[in-house]
C-alpha positions as CSV (number, residue, x, y, z in Angstrom):
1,X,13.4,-0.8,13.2
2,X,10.3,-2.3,14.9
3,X,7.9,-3.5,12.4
4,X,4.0,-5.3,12.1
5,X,4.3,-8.0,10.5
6,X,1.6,-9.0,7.9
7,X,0.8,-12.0,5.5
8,X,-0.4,-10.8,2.0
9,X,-2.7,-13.0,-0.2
10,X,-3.2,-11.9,-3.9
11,X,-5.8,-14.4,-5.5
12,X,-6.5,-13.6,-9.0
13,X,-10.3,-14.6,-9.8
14,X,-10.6,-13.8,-13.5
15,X,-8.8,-12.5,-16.3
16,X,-9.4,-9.2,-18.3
17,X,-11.7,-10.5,-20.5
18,X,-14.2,-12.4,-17.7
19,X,-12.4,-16.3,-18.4
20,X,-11.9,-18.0,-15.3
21,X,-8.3,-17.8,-13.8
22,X,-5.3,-19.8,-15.3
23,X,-3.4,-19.6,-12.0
24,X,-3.9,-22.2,-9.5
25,X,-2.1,-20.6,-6.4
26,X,-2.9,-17.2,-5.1
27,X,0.8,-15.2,-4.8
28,X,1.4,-15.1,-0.5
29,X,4.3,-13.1,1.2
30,X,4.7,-11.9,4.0
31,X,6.2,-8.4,4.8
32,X,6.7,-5.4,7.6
33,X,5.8,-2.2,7.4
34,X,7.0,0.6,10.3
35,X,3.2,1.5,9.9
36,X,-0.4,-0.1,11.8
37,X,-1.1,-0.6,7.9
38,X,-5.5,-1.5,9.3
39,X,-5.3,2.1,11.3
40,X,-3.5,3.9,8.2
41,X,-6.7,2.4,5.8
42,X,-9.3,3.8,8.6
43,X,-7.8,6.8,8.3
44,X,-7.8,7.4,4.8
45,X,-11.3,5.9,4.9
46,X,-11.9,9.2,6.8
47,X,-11.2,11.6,3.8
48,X,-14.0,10.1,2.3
49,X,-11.9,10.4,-1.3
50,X,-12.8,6.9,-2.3
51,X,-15.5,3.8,-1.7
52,X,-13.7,1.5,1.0
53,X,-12.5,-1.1,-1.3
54,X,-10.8,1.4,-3.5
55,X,-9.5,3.2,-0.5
56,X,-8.4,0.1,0.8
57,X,-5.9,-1.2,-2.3
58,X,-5.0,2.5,-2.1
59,X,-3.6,2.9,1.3
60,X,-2.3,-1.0,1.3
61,X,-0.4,-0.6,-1.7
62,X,0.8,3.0,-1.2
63,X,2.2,1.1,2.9
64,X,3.6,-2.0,1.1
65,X,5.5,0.7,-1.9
66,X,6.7,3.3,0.7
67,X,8.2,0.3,2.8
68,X,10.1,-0.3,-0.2
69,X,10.8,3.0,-0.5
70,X,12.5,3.6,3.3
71,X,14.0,0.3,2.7
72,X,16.1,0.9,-0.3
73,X,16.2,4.5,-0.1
74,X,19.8,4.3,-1.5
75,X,18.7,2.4,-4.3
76,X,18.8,5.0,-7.7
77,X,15.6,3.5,-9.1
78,X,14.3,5.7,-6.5
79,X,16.6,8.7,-7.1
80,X,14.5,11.0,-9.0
81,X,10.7,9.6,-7.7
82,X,11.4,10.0,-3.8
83,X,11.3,13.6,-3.1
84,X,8.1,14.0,-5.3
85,X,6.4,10.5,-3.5
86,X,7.5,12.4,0.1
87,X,5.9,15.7,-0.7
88,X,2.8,13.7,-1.7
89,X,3.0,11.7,1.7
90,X,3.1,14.8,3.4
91,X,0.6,16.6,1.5
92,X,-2.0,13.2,1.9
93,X,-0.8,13.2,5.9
94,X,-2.3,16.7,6.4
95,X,-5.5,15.8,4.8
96,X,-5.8,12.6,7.3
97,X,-7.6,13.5,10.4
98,X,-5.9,12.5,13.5
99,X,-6.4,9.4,15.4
């Protein structure tokens, strides 16, 4: 399957309680998705359900677990989840106005 490719950089900045990191590295890997994952966040932007940096790690993580998903769809960790996480892909699809 043709795929975008992307690099993803998590840097973690502070801890829970406000104390500087402890790690010195930010995690980096790099991944495909069947999706244009910048177009799918625009989109979702569109619904106007969240502020863009929430709707951002919303539609980027939802893309990087549903790639999972497709890719291991035989996998029985996803058994029971992947007909409810489908219906909800659907149901979120509708709501998205078209490009």
């Amino acid at each position: 399957m043709k795929q975008h490719r992307y690099l993803i950089t998590v840097k973690h900045l502070a801890d829970a309680n406000g104390q500087p990191s402890a790690y010195d590295k930010p995690m980096q890997f790099e991944v495909g998705n069947h999706d244009d994952v910048f177009a799918v966040v625009e989109r979702v932007k569109r619904r106007g359900d969240f502020d863009d940096t929430t709707t951002a790690a919303f539609a980027v993580g939802l893309k990087l677990f549903s790639e999972v998903m497709i890719e291991n769809r035989g996998n029985l960790l996803f058994e029971e989840f992947s007909p409810h996480f489908f219906e909800f892909m659907k149901k979120l699809k509708k709501g998205i106005p078209p490009d």
